[in-house]
N, C-alpha and C positions, 0 to 999 in steps of 0.2 A: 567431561561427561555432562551432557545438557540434564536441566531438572528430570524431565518427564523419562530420559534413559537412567537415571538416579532413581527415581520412584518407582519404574516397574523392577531395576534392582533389588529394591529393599523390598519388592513382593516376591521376588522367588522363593520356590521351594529351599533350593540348595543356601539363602541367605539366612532361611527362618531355622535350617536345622543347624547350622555354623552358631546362629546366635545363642537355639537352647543349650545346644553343648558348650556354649561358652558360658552359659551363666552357670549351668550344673557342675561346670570344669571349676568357674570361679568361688558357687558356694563350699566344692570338695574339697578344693584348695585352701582353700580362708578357713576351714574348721580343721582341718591335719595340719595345716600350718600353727595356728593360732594355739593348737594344744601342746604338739611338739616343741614348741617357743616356748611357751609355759612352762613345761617339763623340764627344756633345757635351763633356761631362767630357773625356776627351782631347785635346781641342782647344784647348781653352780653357790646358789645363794647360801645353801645346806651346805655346801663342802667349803665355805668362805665363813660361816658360822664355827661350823666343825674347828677350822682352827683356827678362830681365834677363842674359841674355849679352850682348846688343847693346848697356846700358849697361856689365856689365862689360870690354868689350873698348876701346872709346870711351873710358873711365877710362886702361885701360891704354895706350894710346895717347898719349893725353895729357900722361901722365905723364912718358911713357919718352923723350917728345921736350922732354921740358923742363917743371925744376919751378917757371915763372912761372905760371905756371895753377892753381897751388893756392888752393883759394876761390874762384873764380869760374865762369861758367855754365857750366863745363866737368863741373862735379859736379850729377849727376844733382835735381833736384828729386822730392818727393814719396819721395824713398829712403835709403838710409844709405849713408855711405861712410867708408872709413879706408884707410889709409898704414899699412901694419906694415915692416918694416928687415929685414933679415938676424938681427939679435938675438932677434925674436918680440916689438919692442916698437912700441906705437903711436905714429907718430910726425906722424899729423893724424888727425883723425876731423870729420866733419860735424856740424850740427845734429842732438839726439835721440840722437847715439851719442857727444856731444863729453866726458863723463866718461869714458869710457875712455883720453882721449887722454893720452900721456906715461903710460903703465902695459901690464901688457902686455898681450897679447892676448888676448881671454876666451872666442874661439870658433874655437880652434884641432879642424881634423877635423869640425864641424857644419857639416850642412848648412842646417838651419832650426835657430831661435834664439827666445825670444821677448823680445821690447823692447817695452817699455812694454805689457803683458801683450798685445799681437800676433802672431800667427805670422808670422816675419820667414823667406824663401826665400833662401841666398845663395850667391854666385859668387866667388871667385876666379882672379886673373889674376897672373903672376909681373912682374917689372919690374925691368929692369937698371938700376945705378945707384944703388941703395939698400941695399949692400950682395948677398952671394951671400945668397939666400933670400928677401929683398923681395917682397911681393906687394900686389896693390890688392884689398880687399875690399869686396864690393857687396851691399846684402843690399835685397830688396823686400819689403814687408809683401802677406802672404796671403788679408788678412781680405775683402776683394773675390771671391778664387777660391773661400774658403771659404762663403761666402754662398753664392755661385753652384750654390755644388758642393748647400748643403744644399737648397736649394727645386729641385734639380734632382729631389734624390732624393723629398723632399716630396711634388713632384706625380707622380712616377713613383707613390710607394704610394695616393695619393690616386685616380689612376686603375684602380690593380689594385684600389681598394675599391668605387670607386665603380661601373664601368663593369661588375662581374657585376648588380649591384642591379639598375640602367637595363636592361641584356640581357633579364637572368628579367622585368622589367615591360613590355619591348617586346614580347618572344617571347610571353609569354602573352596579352598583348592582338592579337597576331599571329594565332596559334595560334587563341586564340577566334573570330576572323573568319573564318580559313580554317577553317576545320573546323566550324563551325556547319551546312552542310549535312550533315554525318555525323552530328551531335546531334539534328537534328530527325530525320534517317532514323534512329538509333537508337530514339529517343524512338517511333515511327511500327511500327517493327517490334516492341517490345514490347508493342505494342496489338495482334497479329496473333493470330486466335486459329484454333489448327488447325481448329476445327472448323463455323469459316466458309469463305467462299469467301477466298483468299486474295488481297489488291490489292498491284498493284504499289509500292516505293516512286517517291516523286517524285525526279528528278535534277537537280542541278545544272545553270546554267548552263554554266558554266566548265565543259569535258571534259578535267580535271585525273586526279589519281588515285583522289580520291573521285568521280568521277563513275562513273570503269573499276570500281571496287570495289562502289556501288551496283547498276549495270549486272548484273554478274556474281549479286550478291545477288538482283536479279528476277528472272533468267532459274532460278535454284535456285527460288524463288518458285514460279515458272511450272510445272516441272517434279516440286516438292511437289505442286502441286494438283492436277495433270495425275495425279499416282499415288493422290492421293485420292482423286478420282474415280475411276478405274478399281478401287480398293480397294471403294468403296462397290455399286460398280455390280456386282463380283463378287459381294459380301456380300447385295445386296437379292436375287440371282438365287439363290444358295443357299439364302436362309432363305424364298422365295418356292417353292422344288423340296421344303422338307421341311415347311413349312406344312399342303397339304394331307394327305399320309400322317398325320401329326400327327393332325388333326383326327379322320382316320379313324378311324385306331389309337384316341384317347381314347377316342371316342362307345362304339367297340367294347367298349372295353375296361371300360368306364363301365357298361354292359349286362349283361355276362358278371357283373362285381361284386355287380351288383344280382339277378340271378338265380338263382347260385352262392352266393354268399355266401361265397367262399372268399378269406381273408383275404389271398392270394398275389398274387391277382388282384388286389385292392383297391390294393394297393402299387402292382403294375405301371400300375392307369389314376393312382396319384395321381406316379409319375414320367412321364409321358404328360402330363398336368397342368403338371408341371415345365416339361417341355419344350417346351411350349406355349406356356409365360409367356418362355420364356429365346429361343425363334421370335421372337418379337413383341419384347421390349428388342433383340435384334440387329436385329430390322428398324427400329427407331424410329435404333439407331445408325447404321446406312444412310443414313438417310432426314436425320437432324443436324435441330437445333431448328428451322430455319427453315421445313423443311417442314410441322412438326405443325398440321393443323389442327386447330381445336376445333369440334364441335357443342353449344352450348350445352342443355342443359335447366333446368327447375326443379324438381329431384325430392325426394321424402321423402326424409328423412337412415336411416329404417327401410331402404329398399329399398337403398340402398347396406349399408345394414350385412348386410343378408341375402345378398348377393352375397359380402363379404369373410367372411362366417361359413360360406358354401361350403368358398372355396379356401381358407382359412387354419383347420384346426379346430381346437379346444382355443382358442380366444381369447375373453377377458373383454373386454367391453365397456362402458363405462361414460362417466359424463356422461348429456348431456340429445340422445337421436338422434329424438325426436318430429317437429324442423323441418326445415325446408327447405336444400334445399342448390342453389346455382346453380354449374355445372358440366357438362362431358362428360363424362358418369358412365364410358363404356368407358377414358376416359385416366385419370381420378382411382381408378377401378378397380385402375388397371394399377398404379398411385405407391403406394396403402393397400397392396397384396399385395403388391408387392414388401419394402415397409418388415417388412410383418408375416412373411412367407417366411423375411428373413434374421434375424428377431427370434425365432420356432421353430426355426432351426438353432443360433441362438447359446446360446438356453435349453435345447433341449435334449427330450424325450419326459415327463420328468418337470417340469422348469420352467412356469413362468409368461409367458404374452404378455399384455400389455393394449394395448387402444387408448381411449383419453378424446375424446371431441368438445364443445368448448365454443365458445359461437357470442358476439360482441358485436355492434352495427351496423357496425361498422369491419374484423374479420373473422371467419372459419369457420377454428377450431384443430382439428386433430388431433395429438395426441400418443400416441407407440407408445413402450412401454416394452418392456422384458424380465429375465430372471432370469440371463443370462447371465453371460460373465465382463467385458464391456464390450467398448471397441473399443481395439486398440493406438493408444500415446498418440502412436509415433512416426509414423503416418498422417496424424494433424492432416487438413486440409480434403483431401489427395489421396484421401481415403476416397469421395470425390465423383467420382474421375476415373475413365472406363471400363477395365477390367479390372482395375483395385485393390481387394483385399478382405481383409479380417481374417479370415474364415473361407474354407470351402473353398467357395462361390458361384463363380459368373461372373464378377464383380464388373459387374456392368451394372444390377444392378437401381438401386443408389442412386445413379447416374450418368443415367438413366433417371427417376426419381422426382422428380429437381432438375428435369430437362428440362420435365417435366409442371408441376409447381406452378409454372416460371416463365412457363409458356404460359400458367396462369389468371393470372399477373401478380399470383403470390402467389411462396413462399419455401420451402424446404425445410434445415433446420440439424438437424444432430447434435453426440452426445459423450457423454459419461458425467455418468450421473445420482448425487448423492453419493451416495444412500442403495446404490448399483451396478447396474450392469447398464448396457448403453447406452440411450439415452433421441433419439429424431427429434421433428422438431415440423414437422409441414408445415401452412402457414396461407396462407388464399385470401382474395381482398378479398369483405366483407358483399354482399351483393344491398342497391343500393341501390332501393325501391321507392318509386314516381313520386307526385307529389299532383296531380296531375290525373286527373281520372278517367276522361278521353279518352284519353288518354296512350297510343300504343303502338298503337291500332286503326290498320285499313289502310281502304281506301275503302268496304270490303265489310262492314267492323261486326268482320269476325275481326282475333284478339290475333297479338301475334309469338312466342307460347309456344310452344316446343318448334325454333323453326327455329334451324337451324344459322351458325354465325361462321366466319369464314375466318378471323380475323385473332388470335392471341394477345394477351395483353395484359388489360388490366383490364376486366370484360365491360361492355356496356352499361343505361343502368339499365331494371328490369324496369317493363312496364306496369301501369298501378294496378288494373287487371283481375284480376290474380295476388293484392296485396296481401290 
C-alpha cells in the first residue's frame, strides 16, 4: 500500500468508526476486566486466608486441650507449624521448619516469610499452658495464590492487547459491508457531470441511514436539475431576444463601414461581430453538448480559411490548407474563431496570431498559436470550464470550442508553448475514404455528400465518389 493510498485509508469513514469502537471496546474491556480480576484475586485471597486461620485455630485448639497430640494428624499437612513458650523459644516445629526447633523464633511480627525460597503466608494463635506468651504458629505456602494471581493478570493484559487488534479488524470489515452502498453512491455521484442531465442515485435495500442520506442527496439531485433547466431555458430565451437585433445592427453596421469608411464605424460593426459570436457560445451553453447536431460536409480546407481570415484579421496562416476537410463547417467555424479571438486579445494589435493545419489519414490538426503572455499556469485544464478565463473574454469561447471538436469526435488541448505564448491544438479524426466504388450511392445513382448527421461522434466513412 503506497503512502498516499495509506492516508486516504486512515481518513475513511469506515476506518474512523473501527477505531472509536475499538477504543470504547478497549476502555469496556479494561474496566470489566480489571474489576472482575480484582474480584477474582480477592477471593481467592479471602478463601486462602480463611484457611489458614481455620488451620491456625484447629492447631490452637488442639493444643490448649492437651499436649498428647503433638505429631500427629492434628498438624496440618501440606503446611508449617511450631510451638514457641513464653521465652520466644521453639519448642516443636514440623517437617520443613524442624531446624528451627529448640532455638528461637525467627519470625517474630512477619507476616509472610520465605522457607525453602517460597512465599510462606502465616497465622498466629496464643495458647495457654505454655508459658504467659505461648503461641501456635502456622504458616501456608503462597506459591498456588501466586501463580494464580499472575496468569490472572496475564490474561487480563493479554486481552486489553489483543481485543483492540480483533475490534479495528471486525469494525472495519463491518464498516466495509455496511457502508458499501455509500461507496458505490459516492463512487456514482462523482461521475455526475452538471452539464448532463442529472440521474438519480441507486438506494439501498435496507432503509437504514444511508438509505435517508441518499434519498435526501436525489431529491437535491432533482432539484439541481430542475434549476438547470429553468437556467438554461432563461438563457436560450435571452440570447434568442438579442440574436436577431444583433444580426441587424451587424449587417447595418457592416454597410455603413463599407460605404463611409469611417474607422469608428468599422469598430463598432467589428464589436457587433463580437457579440454575435458571444450570442451563439451562450446559446450552444444553453443548449449543453448533447444537443449539438452536426451537418456534415466535405469542404476545401481554402474556404474555411477564408471564412476564419474574415472574422479573425491580422492572422498567419500556414501549413498545407489546399485539402479537404470533413466537417460542419458553421460549428468548426465557431471552435477556429473562437481559439483565434482569444489568441488576438492575448497578443495584442501589434502581436502575432498563427494558425498551422496539418492533415495525416488518421487526422486533421489545427494548431493556433500567439505572441501573447500565455495562459496562467494556476488554471491548468479549468481554463476549459464555462466562464473561466485568463483574459478579460467571456470565458465561453474555449468551453465552447472543446464542445465542438468533441462533437466531430476529435480533441481540443491547450498550455503554453516553450518558445511562449499559449499554444491550442484542436484535431478531428481523417475522412476515411471508401474502396468500393459504389459505395455510399442511394437507389437513384446520387452520393450522400453534403447531407447532414444527427449524431456527434466519429463521422462516417466518405463515398468513393468524393475520393
Amino acid at each position: 500500500m503506497t503512502d498516499s493510498a495509506r492516508l486516504r485509508f486512515l481518513h475513511t469513514l469506515r476506518f474512523r468508526l473501527a477505531l472509536l469502537y475499538t477504543l470504547l471496546a478497549l476502555v469496556v474491556v479494561g474496566l470489566v476486566s480489571a474489576l472482575l480480576t480484582g474480584k477474582l484475586l480477592s477471593d481467592l485471597d479471602a478463601q486462602f486466608q480463611a484457611r489458614l486461620d481455620e488451620r491456625a485455630d484447629r492447631l490452637a485448639e488442639a493444643f490448649s486441650s492437651g499436649g498428647s497430640n503433638l505429631g500427629k494428624p492434628a498438624t496440618p499437612s501440606g503446611g508449617y507449624a511450631m510451638i514457641v513458650d513464653g521465652a520466644g523459644r521453639v519448642i516443636y516445629a514440623n517437617a520443613g521448619v524442624r531446624v528451627y526447633e529448640n532455638a528461637p523464633f525467627p519470625f517474630a511480627g512477619q507476616r509472610e516469610v520465605p522457607i525453602q525460597d517460597l512465599p510462606v503466608r502465616t497465622a498466629t494463635r496464643k495458647l495457654s499452658g505454655y508459658g504467659d506468651g505461648g503461641f501456635v504458629w502456622v504458616g501456608l505456602p503462597e506459591d498456588a495464590l501466586v501463580q494464580a494471581r499472575q496468569s490472572a493478570w496475564r490474561l487480563l493484559w493479554t486481552a486489553l492487547l489483543g481485543t483492540p487488534a480483533l475490534m479495528l479488524l471486525l469494525g472495519w470489515l463491518v464498516g466495509r459491508s455496511a457502508l458499501s452502498g455509500l461507496k458505490q453512491a459516492a463512487r456514482l455521484a462523482d461521475r455526475i457531470d452538471p452539464a448532463q442531465t442529472v440521474t438519480a442515485l441507486p438506494l439501498p435495500h435496507q432503509e437504514d441511514e444511508v438509505y435517508r442520506l441518499l434519498t435526501a442527496i436525489n431529491r437535491l439531485l432533482a432539484r439541481i436539475d430542475m434549476q438547470q433547466a429553468r437556467e438554461k431555458q432563461l438563457l436560450g430565451q435571452i440570447v434568442h431576444e438579442l440574436g436577431a437585433p444583433l444580426t441587424v445592427l451587424r449587417a447595418s453596421l457592416t454597410q455603413a463601414a463599407r460605404r463611409s469608411g469611417d474607422p469608428d464605424v468599422s469598430r463598432a460593426a467589428l464589436v457587433a461581430d463580437e457579440l454575435t459570436f458571444t450570442t451563439q457560445d451562450l446559446m450552444q451553453l444553453a443548449r449543453g453538448q448533447l444537443d449539438m447536431k452536426l451537418a456534415w460536409h466535405f469542404i476545401p480546407a481554402s474556404t474555411l480559411q477564408g471564412r476564419l481570415d474574415r472574422l479573425v484579421a491580422s492572422t498567419t496562416f500556414s501549413g498545407d490548407w489546399s485539402g479537404m476537410v470533413l466537417c460542419d463547417p458553421d460549428r468548426l467555424t465557431q471552435a477556429l474563431r473562437n481559439l483565434l479571438a482569444n489568441a488576438r486579445r492575448a497578443a495584442g494589435p501589434d502581436g502575432w496570431v498563427e494558425v498551422e493545419l496539418s492533415e495525416t489519414p488518421q487526422q486533421v490538426r489545427f494548431s493556433v498559436r500567439d505572441s501573447g503572455p500565455g495562459l496562467p499556469p494556476e488554471l491548468g485544464e479549468r481554463i476549459f470550464e464555462p466562464f473561466v478565463s485568463g483574459s478579460s473574454s467571456s470565458g465561453l469561447g474555449l468551453s465552447v470550442a472543446r464542445q465542438i471538436a468533441q462533437a466531430h469526435g476529435g480533441e481540443l488541448i491547450g498550455g503554453n508553448h516553450p518558445s511562449g505564448g499559449a499554444a491550442f491544438v484542436l484535431t478531428l479524426p481523417g475522412p476515411e475514404l471508401g474502396d468500393d466504388e459504389g459505395e455510399g450511392e442511394s437507389e437513384n445513382g446520387r452520393t450522400d455528400e453534403g447531407r447532414g448527421g444527427d449524431e456527434p461522434g466519429r463521422p462516417r466513412p466518405l463515398p468513393a465518389a468524393l475520393s
